[in-house]
C-alpha positions as CSV (number, residue, x, y, z in Angstrom):
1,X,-46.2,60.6,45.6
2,X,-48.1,57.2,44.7
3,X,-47.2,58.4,40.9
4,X,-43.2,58.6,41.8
5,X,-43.4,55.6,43.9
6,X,-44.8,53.3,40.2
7,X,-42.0,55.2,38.6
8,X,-39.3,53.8,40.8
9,X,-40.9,50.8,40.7
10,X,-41.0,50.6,37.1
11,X,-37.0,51.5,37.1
12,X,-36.1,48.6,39.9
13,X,-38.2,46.0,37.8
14,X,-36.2,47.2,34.5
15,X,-33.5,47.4,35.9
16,X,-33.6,43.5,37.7
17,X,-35.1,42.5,33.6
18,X,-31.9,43.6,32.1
19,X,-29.7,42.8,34.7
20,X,-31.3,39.0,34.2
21,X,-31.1,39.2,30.6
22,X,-27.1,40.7,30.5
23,X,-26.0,37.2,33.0
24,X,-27.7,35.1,30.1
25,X,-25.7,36.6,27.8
26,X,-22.7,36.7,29.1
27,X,-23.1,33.0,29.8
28,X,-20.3,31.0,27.5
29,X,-21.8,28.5,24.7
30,X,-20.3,25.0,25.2
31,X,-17.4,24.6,22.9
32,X,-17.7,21.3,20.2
33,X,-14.8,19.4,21.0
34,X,-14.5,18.1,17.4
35,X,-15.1,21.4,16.0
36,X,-13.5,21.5,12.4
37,X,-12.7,17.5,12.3
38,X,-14.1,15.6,9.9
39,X,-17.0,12.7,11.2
40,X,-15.9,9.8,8.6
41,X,-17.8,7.1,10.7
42,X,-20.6,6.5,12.3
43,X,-21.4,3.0,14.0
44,X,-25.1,2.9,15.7
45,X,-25.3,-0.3,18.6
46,X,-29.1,-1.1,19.9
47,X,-28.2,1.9,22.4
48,X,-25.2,3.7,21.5
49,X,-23.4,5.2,18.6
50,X,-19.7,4.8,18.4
51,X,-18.2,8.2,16.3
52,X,-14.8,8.3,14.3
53,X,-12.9,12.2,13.5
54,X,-10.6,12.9,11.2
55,X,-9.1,15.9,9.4
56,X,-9.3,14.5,6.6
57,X,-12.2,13.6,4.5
58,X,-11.2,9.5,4.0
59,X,-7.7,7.2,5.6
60,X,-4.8,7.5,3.8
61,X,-1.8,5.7,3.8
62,X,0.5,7.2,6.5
63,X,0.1,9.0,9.6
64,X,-3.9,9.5,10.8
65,X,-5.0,11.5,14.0
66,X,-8.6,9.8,14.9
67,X,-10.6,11.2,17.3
68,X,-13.6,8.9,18.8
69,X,-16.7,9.8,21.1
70,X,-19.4,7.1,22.0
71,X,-22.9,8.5,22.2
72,X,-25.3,7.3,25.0
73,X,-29.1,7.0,22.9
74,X,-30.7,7.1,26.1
75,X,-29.2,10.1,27.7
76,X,-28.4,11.9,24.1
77,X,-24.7,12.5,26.1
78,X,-21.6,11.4,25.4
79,X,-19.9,8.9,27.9
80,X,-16.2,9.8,29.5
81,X,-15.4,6.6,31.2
82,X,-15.3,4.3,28.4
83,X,-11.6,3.5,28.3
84,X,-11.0,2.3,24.6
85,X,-8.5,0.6,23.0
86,X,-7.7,-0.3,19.5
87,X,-6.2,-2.3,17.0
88,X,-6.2,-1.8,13.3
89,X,-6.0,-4.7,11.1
90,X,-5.0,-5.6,7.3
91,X,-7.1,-8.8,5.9
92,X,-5.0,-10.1,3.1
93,X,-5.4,-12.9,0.4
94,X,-2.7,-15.0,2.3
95,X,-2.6,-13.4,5.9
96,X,-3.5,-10.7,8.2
97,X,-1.3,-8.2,10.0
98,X,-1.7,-5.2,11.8
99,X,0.3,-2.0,12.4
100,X,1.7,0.9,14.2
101,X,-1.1,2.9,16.2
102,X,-0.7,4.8,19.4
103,X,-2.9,4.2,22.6
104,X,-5.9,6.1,22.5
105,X,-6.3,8.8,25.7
106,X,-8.3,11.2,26.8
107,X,-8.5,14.9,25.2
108,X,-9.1,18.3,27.0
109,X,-12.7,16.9,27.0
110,X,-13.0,13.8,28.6
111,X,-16.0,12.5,26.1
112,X,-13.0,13.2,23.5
113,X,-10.3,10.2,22.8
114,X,-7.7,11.0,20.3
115,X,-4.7,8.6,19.1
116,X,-3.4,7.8,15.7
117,X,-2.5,5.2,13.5
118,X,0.2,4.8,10.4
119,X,-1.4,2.5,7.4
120,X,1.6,0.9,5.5
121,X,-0.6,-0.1,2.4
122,X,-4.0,0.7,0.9
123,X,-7.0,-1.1,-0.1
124,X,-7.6,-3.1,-2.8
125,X,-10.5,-5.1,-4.4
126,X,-9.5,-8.3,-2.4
127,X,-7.7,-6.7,1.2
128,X,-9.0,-4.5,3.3
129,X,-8.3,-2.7,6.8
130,X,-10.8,-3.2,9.7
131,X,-10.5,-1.2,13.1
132,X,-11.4,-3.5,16.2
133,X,-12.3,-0.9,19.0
134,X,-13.0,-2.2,22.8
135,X,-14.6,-0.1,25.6
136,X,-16.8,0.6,28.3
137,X,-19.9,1.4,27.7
138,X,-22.3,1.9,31.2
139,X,-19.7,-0.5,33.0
140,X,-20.1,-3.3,30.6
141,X,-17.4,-4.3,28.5
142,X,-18.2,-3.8,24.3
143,X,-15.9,-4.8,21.5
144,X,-16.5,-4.3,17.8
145,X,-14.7,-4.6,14.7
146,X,-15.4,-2.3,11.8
147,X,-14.1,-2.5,8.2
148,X,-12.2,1.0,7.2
149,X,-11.4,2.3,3.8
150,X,-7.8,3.0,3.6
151,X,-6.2,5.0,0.1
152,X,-3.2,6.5,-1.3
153,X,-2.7,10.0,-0.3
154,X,-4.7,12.7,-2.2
155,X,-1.8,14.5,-3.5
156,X,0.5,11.4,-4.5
157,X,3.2,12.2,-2.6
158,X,5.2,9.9,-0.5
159,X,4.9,10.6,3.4
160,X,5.4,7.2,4.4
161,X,8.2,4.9,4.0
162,X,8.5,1.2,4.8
163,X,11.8,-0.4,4.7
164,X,14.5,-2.7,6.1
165,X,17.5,-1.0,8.1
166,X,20.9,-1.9,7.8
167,X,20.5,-4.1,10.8
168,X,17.7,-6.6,9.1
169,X,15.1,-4.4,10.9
170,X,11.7,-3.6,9.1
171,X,11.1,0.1,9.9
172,X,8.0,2.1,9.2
173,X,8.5,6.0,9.0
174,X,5.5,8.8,8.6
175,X,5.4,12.2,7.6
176,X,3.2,13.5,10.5
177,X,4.3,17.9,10.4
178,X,4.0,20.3,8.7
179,X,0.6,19.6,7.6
180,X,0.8,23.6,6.1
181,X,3.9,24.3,5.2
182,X,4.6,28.3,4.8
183,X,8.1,29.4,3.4
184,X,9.7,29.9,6.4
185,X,11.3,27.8,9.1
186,X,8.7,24.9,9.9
187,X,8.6,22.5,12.6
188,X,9.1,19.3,11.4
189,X,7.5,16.0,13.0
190,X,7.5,12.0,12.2
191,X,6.8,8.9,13.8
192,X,9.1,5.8,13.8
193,X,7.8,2.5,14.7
194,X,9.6,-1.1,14.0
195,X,8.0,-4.0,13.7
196,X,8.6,-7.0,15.7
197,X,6.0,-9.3,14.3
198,X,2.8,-9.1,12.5
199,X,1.0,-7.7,15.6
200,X,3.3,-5.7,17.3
201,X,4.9,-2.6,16.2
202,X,6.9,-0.7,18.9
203,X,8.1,2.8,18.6
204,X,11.5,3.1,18.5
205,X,13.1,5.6,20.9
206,X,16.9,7.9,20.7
207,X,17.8,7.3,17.3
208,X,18.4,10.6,14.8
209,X,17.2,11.4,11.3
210,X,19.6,13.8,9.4
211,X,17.3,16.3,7.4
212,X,18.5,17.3,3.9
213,X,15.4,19.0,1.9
214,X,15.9,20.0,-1.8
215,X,14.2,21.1,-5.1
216,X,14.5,18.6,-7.8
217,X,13.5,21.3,-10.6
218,X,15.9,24.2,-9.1
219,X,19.3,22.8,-9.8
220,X,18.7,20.3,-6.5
221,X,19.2,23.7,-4.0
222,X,18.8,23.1,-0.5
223,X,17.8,25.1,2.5
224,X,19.8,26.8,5.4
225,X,19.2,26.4,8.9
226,X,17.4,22.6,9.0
227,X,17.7,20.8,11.9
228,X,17.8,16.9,12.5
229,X,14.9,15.3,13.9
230,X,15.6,13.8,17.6
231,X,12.9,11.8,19.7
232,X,10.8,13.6,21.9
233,X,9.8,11.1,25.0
234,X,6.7,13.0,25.6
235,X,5.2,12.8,22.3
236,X,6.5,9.7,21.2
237,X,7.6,11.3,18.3
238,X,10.8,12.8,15.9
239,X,10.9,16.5,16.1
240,X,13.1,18.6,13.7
241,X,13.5,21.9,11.7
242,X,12.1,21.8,8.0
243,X,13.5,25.5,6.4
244,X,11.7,26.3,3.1
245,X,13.1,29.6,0.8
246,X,10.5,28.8,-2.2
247,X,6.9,27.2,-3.2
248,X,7.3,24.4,-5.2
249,X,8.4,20.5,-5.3
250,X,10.6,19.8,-2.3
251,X,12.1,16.1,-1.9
252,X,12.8,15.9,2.0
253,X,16.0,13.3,1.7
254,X,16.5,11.6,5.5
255,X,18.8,9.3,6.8
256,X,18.2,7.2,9.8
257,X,21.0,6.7,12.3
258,X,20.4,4.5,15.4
259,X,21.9,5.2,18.9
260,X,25.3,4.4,18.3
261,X,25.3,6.6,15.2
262,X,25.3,3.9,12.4
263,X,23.3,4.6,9.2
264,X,20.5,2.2,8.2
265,X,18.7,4.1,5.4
266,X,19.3,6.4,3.2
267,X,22.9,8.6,1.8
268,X,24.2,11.8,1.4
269,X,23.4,13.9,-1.4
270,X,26.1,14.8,-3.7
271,X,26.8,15.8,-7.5
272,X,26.6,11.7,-7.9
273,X,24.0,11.5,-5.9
274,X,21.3,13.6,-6.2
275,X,18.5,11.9,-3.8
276,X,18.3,9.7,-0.6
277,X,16.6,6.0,-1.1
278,X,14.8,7.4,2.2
279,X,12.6,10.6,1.7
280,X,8.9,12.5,2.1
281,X,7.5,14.9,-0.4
282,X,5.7,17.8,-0.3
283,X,4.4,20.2,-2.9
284,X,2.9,23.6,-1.6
């Protein structure tokens, strides 16, 4: 009997080890909220470290998602109540402007705030672009102003166009989807921002952008079954239908109507006309 009795005692004991061992498993590992972004800053304070994410490996000219997280040294955590806001900024020869950028909110993870901001024009020897960031940081107020490095996209295409409308307007337009563009039927994404001075740039709501994509080097062919981009109020953005039949060079020719339906940039194509003064490019 006493030899049964260690026997079921050395079962229960088991038994309670891997039941222990299976709930530890089975426990989920904390996801990384920037998984498969890009850390292009890094900006260490006396006793926190302010993070910049990106996609990309450096800023480019045109559209850029940024993700931020600030890093509390004493706690090794990062804070979710810092509240940021931003405000990018070109130092030239002459003068200094800004331009178009989103607010900057909160993520699925609350340590995680994402927005975006649309360079018009890339560094040079003697101008620059610096990013002035404010936020909480343990309930006191922090501001800071870092210098950025800002090129011309990798590929050389054109995804960004700055121009004046029709109505005397300055417009600035960016490429923002499809960032993989497959030969099918893609969804198709820009912003649209005016500006009013050399600090304020609104987004401009309700206006339409015809959609008219072609190959230059296949007799100037189209696509079927584009759609027009129209504004999307909950994304703050111009959502369309982008159909490609081929790989290769496709010139995306636009034209931007306002409200009332009046162009201010860019044509039709036609046998006299074979391209839009407003367009992106993409090569894939």
């Amino acid at each position: 009997m006493k030899t049964l009795k260690y026997i079921f005692a050395i079962l229960i004991i088991s038994a309670s080890f891997l039941s222990c061992s299976t709930d530890n498993d089975d426990e989920p590992t904390p996801m990384n909220p920037v998984a498969g972004l890009i850390k292009i800053y890094e900006f260490s304070e006396a006793d926190h470290t302010v993070e910049i994410y990106s996609e990309k490996q450096v800023l480019e000219v045109g559209y850029n998602e940024l993700s931020i997280r600030i890093l509390d040294k004493a706690s090794n955590n990062y804070i979710s109540n810092a509240e940021p806001t931003w405000m990018p900024m070109m130092h030239m020869e002459s003068m200094s402007h800004s331009g178009p950028h989103s607010m900057l909110r909160n993520t699925e993870n609350e340590t995680v705030y994402k927005g975006h901001i649309v360079f018009q024009m890339a560094e040079n020897d003697t101008e620059y672009w610096e990013v002035a960031l404010n936020y909480n940081f343990n309930g006191e107020p922090m501001s800071m102003a870092q210098r950025v490095s800002v090129v011309q996209p990798v590929d050389g295409f054109r995804k960004t166009q700055v121009f004046t409308g029709a109505d005397e307007v300055r417009y600035i337009m960016a490429f923002v989807n499809p960032k993989d563009p497959q030969v099918a039927i893609n969804d198709f994404q820009a912003v649209l921002y005016k500006m009013e001075n050399m600090m304020t740039f609104p987004v401009v709501e309700n206006y339409k952008v015809t959609v008219d994509p072609r190959m230059p080097s296949m007799g100037n062919h189209t696509s079927p079954n584009n759609e027009d981009m129209v504004y999307n109020a909950a994304t703050k953005m111009y959502n369309g239908k982008l159909s490609f039949t081929m790989t290769g060079y496709w010139k995306i020719n636009l034209k931007l109507l306002n409200a009332s339906g009046e162009v201010l940039k860019g044509e039709d194509i036609t046998d006299d006309n074979p391209a839009s003064s407003l367009y992106f490019e993409l090569e894939f």
